[in-house]
C-alpha positions as CSV (number, residue, x, y, z in Angstrom):
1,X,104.9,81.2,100.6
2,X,101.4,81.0,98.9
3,X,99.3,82.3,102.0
4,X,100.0,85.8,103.9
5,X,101.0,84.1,107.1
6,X,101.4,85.9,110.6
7,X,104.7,86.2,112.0
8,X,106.2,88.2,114.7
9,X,109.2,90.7,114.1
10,X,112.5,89.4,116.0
11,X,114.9,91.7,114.8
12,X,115.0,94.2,112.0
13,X,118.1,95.1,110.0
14,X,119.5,96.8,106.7
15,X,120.7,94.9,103.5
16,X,122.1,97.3,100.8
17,X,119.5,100.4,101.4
18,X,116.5,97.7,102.4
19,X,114.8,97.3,105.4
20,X,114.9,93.5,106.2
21,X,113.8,91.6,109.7
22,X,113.7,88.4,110.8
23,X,110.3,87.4,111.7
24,X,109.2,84.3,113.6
25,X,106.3,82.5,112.3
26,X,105.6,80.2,115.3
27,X,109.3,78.5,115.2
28,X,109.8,78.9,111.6
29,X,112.2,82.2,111.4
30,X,112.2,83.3,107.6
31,X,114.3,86.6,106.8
32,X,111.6,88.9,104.8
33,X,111.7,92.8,103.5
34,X,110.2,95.1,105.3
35,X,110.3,98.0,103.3
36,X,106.3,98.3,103.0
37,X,106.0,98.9,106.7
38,X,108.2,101.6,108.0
39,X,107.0,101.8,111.3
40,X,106.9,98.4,112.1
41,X,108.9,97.5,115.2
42,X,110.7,94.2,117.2
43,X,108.1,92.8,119.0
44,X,105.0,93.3,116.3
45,X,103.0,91.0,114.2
46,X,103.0,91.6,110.7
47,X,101.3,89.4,107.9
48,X,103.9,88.0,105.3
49,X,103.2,87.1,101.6
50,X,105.6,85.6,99.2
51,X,108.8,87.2,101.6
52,X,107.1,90.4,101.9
53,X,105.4,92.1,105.1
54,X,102.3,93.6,103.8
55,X,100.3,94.6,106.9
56,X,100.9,94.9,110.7
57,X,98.1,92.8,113.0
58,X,97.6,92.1,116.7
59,X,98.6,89.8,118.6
60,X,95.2,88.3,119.3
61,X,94.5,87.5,115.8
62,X,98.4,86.5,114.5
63,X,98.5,83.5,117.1
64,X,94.5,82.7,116.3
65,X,95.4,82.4,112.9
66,X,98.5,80.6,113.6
67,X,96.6,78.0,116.1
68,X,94.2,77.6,113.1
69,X,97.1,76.8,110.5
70,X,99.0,74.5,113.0
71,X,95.3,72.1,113.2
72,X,94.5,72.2,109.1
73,X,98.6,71.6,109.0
74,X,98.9,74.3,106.6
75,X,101.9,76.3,108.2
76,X,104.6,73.4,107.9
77,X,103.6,72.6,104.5
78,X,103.5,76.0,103.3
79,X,107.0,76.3,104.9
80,X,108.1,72.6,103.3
81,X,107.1,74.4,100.0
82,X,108.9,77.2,100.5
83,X,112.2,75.1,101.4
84,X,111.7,72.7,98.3
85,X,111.2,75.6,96.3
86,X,114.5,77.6,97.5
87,X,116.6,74.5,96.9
88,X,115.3,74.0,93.7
């Protein structure tokens, strides 16, 4: 991922010492750390940046910004990128 895209936390778990969550970006659930946000919960929004959570958000303004990628198409091919780039 290029852009810090809005997600919301659907479960949050442990890998080897690091906290890790799934995080569901408007049907697209990614697996990203967690680790810079401690207190961030199942059920917040966080913004994501190359796999990372960086900052927590509201609700209001995650699924604006969402709506807003969805109509430039920017979230699937962010997300396209991201797949070609993993399989690479």
């Amino acid at each position: 991922m290029c852009l810090g895209i809005p997600g919301r936390v659907i479960a949050i778990h442990d890998v080897d010492g690091v906290r890790m969550g799934k995080v569901d970006f408007d049907g697209i659930v990614k697996e990203v750390c967690l680790s810079y946000l401690p207190d961030i919960q199942v059920g917040d929004y966080t913004i994501v940046h190359v796999g990372f959570a960086i900052t927590q958000l509201d609700e209001q303004s995650a699924k604006e910004t969402l709506a807003l990628f969805h109509e430039l198409g920017i979230l699937e091919e962010e997300f396209r990128q991201d797949d070609e780039e993993a399989t690479a």
